[in-house]
C-alpha positions in Angstrom: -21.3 3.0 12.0 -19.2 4.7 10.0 -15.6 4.1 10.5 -14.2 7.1 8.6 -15.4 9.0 12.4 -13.8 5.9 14.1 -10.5 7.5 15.1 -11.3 11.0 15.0 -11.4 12.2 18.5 -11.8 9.1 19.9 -11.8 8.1 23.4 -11.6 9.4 26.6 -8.5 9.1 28.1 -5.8 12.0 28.3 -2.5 11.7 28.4 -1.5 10.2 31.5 1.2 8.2 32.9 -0.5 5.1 31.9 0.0 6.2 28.0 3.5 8.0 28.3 7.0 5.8 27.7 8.8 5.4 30.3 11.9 3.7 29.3 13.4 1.7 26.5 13.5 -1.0 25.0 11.0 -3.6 24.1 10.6 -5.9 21.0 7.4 -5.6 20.0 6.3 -9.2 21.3 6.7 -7.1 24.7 4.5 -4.3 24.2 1.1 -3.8 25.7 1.8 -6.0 28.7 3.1 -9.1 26.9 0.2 -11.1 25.3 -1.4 -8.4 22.9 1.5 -8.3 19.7 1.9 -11.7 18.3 5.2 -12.7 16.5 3.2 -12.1 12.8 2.0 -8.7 14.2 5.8 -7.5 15.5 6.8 -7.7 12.4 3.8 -5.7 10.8 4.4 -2.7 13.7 8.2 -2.9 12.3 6.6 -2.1 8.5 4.1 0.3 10.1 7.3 2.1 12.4 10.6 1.4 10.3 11.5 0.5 14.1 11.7 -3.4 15.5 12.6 -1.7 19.1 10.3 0.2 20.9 9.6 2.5 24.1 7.5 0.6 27.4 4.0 2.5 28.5 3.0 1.9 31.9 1.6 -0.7 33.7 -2.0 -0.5 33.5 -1.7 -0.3 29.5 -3.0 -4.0 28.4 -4.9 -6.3 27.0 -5.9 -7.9 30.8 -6.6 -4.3 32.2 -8.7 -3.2 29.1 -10.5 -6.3 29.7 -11.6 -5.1 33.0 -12.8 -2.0 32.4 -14.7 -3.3 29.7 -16.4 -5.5 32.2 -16.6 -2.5 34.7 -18.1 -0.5 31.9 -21.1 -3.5 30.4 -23.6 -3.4 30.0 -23.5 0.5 28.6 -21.7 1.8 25.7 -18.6 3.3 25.7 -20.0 6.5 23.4 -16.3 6.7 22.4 -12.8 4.6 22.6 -10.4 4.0 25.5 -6.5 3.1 25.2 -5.7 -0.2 25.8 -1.9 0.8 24.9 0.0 3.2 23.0 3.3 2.1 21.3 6.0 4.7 20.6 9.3 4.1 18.6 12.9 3.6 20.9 14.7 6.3 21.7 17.3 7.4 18.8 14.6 5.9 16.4 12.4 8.0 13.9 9.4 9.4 16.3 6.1 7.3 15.7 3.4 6.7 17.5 0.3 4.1 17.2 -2.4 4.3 19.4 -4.7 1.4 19.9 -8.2 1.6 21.4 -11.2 -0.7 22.8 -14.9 0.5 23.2 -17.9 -1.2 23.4 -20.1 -0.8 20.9 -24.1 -0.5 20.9 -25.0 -3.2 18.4 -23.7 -4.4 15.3 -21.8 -2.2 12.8 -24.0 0.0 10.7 -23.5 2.2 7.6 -21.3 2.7 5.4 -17.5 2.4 5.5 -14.7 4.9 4.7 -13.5 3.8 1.0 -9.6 4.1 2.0 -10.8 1.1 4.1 -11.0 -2.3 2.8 -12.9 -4.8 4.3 -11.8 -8.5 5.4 -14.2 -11.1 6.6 -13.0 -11.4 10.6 -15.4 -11.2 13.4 -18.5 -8.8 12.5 -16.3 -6.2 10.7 -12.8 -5.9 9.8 -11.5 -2.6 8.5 -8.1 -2.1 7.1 -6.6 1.2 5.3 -2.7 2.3 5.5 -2.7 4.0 8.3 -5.1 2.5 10.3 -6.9 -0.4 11.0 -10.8 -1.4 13.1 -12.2 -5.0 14.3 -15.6 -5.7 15.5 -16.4 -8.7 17.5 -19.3 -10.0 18.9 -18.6 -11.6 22.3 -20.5 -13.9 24.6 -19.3 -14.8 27.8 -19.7 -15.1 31.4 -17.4 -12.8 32.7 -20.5 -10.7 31.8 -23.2 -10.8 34.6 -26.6 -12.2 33.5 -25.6 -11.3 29.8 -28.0 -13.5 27.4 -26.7 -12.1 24.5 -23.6 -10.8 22.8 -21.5 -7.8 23.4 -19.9 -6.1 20.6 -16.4 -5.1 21.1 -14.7 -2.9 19.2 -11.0 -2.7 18.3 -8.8 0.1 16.6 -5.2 0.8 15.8 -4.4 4.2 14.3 -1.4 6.1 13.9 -1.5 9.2 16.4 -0.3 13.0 16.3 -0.8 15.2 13.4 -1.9 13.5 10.4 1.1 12.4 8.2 0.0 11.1 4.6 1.2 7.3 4.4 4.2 7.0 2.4 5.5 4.0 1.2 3.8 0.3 0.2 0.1 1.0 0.8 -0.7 -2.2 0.7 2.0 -3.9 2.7 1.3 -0.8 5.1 -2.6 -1.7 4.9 -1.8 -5.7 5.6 0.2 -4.4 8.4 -2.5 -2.2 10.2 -4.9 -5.5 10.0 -2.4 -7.8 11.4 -1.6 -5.8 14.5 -5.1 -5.1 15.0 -6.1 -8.9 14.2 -4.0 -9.6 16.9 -4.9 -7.2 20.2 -8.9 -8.0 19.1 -7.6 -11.8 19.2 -5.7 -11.3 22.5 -9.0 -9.2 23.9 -11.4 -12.1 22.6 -9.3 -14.8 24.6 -8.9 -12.3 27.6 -12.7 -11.9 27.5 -13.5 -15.7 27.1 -15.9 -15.0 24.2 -17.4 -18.1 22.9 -15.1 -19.1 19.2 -13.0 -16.2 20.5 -15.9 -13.8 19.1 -15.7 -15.4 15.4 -11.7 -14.6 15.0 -9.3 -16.3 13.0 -6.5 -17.7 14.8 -4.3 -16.2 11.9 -5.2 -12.6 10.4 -7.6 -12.8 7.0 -5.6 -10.2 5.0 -7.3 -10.7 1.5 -10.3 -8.2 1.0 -14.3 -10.1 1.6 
C-alpha cells in the first residue's frame, strides 16, 4: 500500500452531523468521545493546532462507535477510510481542522511508502510526516465471529481542507501527528480486544525504525 494515496480522497462519509461541531469547548483529553486522546497526545494536537481548546463533534464520533462498524463491516474491506472523529479548533481560535479515519485493510501493508513519511516500528506500520500521520495493526479477537486469523486495522490522522504547506518545527510537527495517531490506534486496539493490543506500545515509538 502506498500511503502517499492514504488520505487522498479517503473515506466514505460526507459531512454530516456526526462530523460537524456543535458547540465549544473541550480540552483535548475530551475529544472523540473521551477515551481516544491521551494526556501525551493533547498536547501533540495543541503543537499540531496552536489551540489546547477545541470544538465537540457529535455523538456517534468515537473510538467505541468506530469499533462497531468495524465489526459490522468484517470480514470485508473497507475499499476506503471512515471517520472515527473530526477535531476542529474553539471558536475565536485560528480555524484548523484534523480529520481522523479507520478502515480495514485487506492484508498487510505493501509497497512503498511516501518519503515525507518516516517510519516508526509500532504495530505492522507506522507512518509519520508533518502533517499527517498512518498506523497499521494486526488484530485478533473475538468480537470477530469465527475469525481464525488477524484483521488489519488501519489508522490515519490528517489535517483536512485545502492543503496548507506545514509551517513551523517539522519534526516536532511530525512527532506530534504520530503521537495522536499512536494514541486513537491504541484506544481502537483496546476497544477491539486485539490480542497484545495488536502489537502497540503503551507509549508512542517516536524515533524512526
Amino acid at each position: 500500500m502506498v500511503v502517499g494515496s492514504l488520505f487522498v480522497g479517503a473515506g466514505s462519509c460526507g459531512e454530516d452531523e456526526a462530523d460537524t461541531p456543535v458547540a465549544d469547548s473541550l480540552k483535548g483529553t475530551e475529544l472523540c468521545g473521551g477515551k481516544a486522546v491521551t494526556a501525551e497526545a493533547s498536547r501533540a494536537l495543541e503543537v499540531i493546532t496552536g489551540s489546547s481548546r477545541f470544538g465537540t463533534t457529535g455523538e456517534k464520533s468515537t473510538v467505541a462507535q468506530a469499533a462497531a462498524e468495524l465489526v459490522e463491516t468484517w470480514p470485508y474491506p473497507t475499499g476506503g477510510r471512515d471517520d472515527v472523529c473530526r477535531v476542529y479548533t474553539a471558536s475565536g481560535e485560528p480555524d484548523f481542522a484534523l480529520r481522523i479515519t479507520w478502515g480495514l485493510e485487506g492484508g498487510p501493508p505493501e509497497g512503498t511508502p511516501d518519503p515525507e513519511f518516516s517510519k516508526l516500528a509500532m504495530g505492522e506500520q507506522a507512518l509519520a510526516a508533518p502533517d499527517a500521520g498512518f498506523i497499521q495493526f494486526a488484530c485478533l479477537t473475538d468480537r470477530l465471529p469465527n475469525a481464525t486469523k488477524a484483521s488489519h486495522v488501519g489508522i490515519g490522522v490528517e489535517r483536512w481542507g485545502m492543503p496548507v504547506e506545514p509551517e513551523g518545527d517539522l519534526d516536532a510537527l511530525r512527532d506530534a501527528y504520530a503521537t495522536v495517531t499512536h494514541s486513537v490506534a491504541l484506544a481502537m486496539a483496546k476497544e477491539l480486544r486485539c490480542e497484545k493490543n495488536g502489537g502497540l506500545p503503551e507509549r508512542p515509538v517516536l524515533e524512526p525504525a
